[in-house]
PDB file of N, CA, C, O and CB in Angstrom:
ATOM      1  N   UNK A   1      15.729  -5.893   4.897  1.00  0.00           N
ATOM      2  CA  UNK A   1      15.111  -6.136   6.198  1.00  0.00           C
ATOM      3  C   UNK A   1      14.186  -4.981   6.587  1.00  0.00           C
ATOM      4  O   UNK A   1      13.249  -5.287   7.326  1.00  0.00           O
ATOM      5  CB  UNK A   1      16.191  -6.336   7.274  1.00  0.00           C
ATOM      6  N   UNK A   2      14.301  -3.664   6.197  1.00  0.00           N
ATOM      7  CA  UNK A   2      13.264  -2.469   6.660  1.00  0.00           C
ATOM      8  C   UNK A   2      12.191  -2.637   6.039  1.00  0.00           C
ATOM      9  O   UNK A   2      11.212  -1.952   6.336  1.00  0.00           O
ATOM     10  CB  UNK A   2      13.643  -1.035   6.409  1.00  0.00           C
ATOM     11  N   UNK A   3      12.134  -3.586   5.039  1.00  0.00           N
ATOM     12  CA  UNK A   3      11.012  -3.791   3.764  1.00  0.00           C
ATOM     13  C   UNK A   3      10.239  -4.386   5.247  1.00  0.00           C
ATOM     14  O   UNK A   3       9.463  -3.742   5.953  1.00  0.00           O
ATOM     15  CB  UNK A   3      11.412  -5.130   1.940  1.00  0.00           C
ATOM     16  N   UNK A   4      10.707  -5.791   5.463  1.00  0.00           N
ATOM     17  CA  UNK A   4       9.925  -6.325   6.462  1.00  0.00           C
ATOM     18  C   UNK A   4       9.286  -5.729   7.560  1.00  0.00           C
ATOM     19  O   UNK A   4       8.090  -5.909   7.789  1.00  0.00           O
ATOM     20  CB  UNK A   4      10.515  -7.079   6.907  1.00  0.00           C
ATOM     21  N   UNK A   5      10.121  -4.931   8.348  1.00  0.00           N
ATOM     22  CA  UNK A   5       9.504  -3.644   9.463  1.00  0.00           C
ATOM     23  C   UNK A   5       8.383  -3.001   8.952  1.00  0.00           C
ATOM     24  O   UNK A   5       7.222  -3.075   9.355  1.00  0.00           O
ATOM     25  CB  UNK A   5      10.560  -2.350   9.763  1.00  0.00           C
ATOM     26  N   UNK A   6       9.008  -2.131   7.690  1.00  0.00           N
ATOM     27  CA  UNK A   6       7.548  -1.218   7.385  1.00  0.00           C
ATOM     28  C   UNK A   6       5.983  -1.892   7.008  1.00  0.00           C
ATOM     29  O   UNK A   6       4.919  -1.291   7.155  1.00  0.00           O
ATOM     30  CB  UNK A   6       7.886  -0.292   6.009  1.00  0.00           C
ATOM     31  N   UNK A   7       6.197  -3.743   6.320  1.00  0.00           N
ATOM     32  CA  UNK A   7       5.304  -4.176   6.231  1.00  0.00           C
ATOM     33  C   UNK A   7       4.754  -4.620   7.464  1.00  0.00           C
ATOM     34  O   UNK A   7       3.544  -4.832   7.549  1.00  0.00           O
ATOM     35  CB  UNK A   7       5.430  -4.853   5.422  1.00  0.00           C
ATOM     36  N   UNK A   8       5.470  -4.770   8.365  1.00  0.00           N
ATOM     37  CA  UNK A   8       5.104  -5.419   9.892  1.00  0.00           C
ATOM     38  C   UNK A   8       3.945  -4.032  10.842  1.00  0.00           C
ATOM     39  O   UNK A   8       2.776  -4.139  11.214  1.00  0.00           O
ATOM     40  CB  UNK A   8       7.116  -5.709  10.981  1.00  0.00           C
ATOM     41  N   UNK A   9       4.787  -3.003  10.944  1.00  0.00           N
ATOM     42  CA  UNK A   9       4.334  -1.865  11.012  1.00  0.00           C
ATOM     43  C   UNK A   9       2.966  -1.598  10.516  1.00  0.00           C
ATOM     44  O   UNK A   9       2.079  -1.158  11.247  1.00  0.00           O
ATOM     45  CB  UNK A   9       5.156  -1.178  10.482  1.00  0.00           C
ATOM     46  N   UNK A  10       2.774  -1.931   8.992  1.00  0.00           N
ATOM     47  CA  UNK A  10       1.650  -1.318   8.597  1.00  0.00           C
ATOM     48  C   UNK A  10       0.417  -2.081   8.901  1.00  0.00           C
ATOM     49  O   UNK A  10      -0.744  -1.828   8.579  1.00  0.00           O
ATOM     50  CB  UNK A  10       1.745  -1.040   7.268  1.00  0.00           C
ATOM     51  N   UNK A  11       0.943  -3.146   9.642  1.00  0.00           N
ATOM     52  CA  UNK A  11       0.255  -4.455   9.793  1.00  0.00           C
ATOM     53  C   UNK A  11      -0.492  -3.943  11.184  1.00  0.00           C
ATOM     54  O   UNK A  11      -1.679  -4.144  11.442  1.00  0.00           O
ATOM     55  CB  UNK A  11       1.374  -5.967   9.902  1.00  0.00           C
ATOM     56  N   UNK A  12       0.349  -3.319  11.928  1.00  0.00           N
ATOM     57  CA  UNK A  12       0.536  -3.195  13.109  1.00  0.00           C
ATOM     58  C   UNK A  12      -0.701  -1.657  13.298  1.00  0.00           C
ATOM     59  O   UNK A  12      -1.516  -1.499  14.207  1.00  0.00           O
ATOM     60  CB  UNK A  12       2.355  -3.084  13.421  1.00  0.00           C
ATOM     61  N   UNK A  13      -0.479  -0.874  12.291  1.00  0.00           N
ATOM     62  CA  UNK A  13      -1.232   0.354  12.189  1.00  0.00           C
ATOM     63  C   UNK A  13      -2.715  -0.399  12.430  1.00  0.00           C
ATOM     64  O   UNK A  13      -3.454  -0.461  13.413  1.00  0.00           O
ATOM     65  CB  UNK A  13      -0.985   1.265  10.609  1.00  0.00           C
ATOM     66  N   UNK A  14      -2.792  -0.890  11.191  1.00  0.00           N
ATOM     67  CA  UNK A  14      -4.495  -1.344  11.386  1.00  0.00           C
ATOM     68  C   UNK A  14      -5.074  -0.506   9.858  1.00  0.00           C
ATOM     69  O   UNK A  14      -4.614   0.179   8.945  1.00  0.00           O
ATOM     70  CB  UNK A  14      -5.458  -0.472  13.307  1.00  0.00           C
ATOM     71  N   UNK A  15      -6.246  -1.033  10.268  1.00  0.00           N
ATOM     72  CA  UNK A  15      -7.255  -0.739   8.675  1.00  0.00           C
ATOM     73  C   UNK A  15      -6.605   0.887   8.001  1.00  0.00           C
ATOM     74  O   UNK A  15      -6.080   1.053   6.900  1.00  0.00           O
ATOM     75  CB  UNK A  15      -9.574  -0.450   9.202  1.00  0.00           C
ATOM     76  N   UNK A  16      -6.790   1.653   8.793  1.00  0.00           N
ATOM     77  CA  UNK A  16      -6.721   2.922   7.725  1.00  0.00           C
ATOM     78  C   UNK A  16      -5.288   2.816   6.933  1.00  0.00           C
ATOM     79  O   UNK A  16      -4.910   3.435   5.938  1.00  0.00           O
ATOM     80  CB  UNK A  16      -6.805   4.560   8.610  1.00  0.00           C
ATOM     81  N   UNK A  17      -4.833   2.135   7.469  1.00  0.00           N
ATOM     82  CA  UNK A  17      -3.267   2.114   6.403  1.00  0.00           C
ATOM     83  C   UNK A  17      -3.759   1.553   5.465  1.00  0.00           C
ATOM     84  O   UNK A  17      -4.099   2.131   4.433  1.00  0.00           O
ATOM     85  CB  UNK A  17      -1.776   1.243   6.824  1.00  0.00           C
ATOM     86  N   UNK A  18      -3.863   0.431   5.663  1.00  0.00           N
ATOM     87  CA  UNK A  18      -4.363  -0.614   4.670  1.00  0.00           C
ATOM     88  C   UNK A  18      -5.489  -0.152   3.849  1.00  0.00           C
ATOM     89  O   UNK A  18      -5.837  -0.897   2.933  1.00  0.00           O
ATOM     90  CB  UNK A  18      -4.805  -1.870   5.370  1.00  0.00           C
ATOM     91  N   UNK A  19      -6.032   0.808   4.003  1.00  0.00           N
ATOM     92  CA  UNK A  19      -7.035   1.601   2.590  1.00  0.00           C
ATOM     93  C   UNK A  19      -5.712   2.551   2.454  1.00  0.00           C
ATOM     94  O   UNK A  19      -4.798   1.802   2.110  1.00  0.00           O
ATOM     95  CB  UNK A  19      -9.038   2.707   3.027  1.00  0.00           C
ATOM     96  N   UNK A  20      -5.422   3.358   2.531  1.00  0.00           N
ATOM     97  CA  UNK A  20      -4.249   3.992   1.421  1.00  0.00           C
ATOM     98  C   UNK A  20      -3.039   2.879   1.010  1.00  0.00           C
ATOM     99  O   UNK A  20      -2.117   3.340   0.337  1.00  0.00           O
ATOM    100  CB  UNK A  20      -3.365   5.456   2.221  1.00  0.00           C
ATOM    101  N   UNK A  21      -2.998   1.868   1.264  1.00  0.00           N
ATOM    102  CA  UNK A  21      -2.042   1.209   0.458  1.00  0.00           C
ATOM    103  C   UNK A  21      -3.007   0.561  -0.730  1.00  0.00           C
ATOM    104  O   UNK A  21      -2.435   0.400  -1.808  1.00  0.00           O
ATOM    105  CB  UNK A  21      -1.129   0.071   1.374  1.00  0.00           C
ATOM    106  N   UNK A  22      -4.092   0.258  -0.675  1.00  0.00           N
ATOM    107  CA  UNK A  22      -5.298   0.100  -1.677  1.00  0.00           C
ATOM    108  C   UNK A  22      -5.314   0.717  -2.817  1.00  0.00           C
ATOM    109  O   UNK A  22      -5.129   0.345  -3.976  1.00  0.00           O
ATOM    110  CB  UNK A  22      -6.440   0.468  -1.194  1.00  0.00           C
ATOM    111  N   UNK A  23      -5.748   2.467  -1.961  1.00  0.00           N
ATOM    112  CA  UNK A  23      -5.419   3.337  -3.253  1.00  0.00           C
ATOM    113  C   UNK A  23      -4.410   3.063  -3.900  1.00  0.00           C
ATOM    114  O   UNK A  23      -4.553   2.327  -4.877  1.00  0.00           O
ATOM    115  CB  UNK A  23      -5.244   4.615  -3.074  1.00  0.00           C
ATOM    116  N   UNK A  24      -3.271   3.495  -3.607  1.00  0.00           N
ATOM    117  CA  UNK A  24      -2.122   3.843  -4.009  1.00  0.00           C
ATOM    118  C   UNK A  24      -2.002   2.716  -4.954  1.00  0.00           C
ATOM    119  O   UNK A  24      -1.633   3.221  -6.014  1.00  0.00           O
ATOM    120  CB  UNK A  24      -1.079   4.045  -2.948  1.00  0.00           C
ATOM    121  N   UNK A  25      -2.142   1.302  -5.115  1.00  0.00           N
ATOM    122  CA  UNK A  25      -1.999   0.381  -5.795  1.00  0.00           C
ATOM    123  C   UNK A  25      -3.003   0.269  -6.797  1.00  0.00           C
ATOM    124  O   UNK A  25      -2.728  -0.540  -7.683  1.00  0.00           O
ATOM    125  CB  UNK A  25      -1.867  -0.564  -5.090  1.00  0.00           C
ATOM    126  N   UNK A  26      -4.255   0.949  -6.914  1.00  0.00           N
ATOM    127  CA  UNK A  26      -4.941   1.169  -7.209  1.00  0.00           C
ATOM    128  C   UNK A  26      -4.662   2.296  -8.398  1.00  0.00           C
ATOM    129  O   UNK A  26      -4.732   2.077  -9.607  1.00  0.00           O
ATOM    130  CB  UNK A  26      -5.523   1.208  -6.248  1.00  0.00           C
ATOM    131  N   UNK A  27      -4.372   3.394  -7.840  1.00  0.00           N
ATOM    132  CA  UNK A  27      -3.963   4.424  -8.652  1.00  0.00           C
ATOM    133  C   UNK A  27      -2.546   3.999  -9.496  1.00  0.00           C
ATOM    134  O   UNK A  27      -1.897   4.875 -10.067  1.00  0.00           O
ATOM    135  CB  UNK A  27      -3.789   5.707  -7.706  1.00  0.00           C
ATOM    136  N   UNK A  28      -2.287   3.116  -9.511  1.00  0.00           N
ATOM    137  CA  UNK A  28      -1.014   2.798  -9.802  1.00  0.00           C
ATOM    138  C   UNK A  28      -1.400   1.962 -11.156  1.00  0.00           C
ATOM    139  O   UNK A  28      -1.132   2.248 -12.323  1.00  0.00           O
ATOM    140  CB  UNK A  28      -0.193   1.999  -8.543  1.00  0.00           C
ATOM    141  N   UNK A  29      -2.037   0.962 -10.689  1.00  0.00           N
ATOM    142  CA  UNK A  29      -3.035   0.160 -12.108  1.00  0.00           C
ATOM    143  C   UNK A  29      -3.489   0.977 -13.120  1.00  0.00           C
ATOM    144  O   UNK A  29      -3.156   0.771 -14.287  1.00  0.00           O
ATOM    145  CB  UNK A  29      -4.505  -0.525 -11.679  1.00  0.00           C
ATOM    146  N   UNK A  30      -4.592   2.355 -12.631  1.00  0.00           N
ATOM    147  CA  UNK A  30      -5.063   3.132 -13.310  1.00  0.00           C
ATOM    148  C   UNK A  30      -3.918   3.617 -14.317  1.00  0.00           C
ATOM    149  O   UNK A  30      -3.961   3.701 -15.544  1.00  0.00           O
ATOM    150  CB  UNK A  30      -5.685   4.039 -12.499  1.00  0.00           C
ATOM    151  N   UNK A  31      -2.985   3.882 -13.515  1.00  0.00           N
ATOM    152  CA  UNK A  31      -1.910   4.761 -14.615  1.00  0.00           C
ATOM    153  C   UNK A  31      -0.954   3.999 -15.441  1.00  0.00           C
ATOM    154  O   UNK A  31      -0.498   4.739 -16.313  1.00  0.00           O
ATOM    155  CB  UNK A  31      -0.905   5.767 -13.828  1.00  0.00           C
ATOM    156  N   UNK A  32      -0.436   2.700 -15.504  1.00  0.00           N
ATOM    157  CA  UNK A  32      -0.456   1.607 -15.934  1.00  0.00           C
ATOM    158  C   UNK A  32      -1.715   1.705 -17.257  1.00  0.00           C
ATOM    159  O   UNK A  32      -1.413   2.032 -18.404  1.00  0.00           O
ATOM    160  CB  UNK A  32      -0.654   0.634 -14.660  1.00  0.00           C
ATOM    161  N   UNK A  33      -2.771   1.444 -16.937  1.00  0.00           N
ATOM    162  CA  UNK A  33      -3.649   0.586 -18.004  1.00  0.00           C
ATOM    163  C   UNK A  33      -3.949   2.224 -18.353  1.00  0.00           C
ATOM    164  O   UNK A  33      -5.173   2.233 -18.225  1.00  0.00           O
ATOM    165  CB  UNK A  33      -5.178  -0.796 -17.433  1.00  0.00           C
ATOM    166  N   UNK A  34      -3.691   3.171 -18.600  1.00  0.00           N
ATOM    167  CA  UNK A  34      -3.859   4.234 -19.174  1.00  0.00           C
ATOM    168  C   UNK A  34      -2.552   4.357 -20.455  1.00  0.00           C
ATOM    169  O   UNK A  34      -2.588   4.486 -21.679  1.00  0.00           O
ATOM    170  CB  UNK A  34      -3.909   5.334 -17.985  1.00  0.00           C
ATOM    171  N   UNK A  35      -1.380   4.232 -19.378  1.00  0.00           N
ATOM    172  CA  UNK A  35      -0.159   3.986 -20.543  1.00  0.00           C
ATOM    173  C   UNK A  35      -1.125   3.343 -21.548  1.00  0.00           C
ATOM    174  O   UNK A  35      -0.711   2.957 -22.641  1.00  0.00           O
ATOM    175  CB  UNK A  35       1.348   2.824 -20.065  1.00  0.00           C
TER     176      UNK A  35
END
């Protein structure tokens, strides 16, 4: 259930969250398709 809050929350923040959750998923691929 906190899964849901923090996604509600980030919802709630507005755009600049939502570009670092970008990155971060982003950088995450990168290091992935580097493996």
């Amino acid at each position: 259930m906190e899964r849901i809050q923090d996604l509600v929350y980030t919802h709630v923040q507005g755009g600049q969250f939502r570009w670092v959750t970008v990155s971060t998923l982003m950088l995450a691929l990168g290091t992935i398709l580097h493996l």
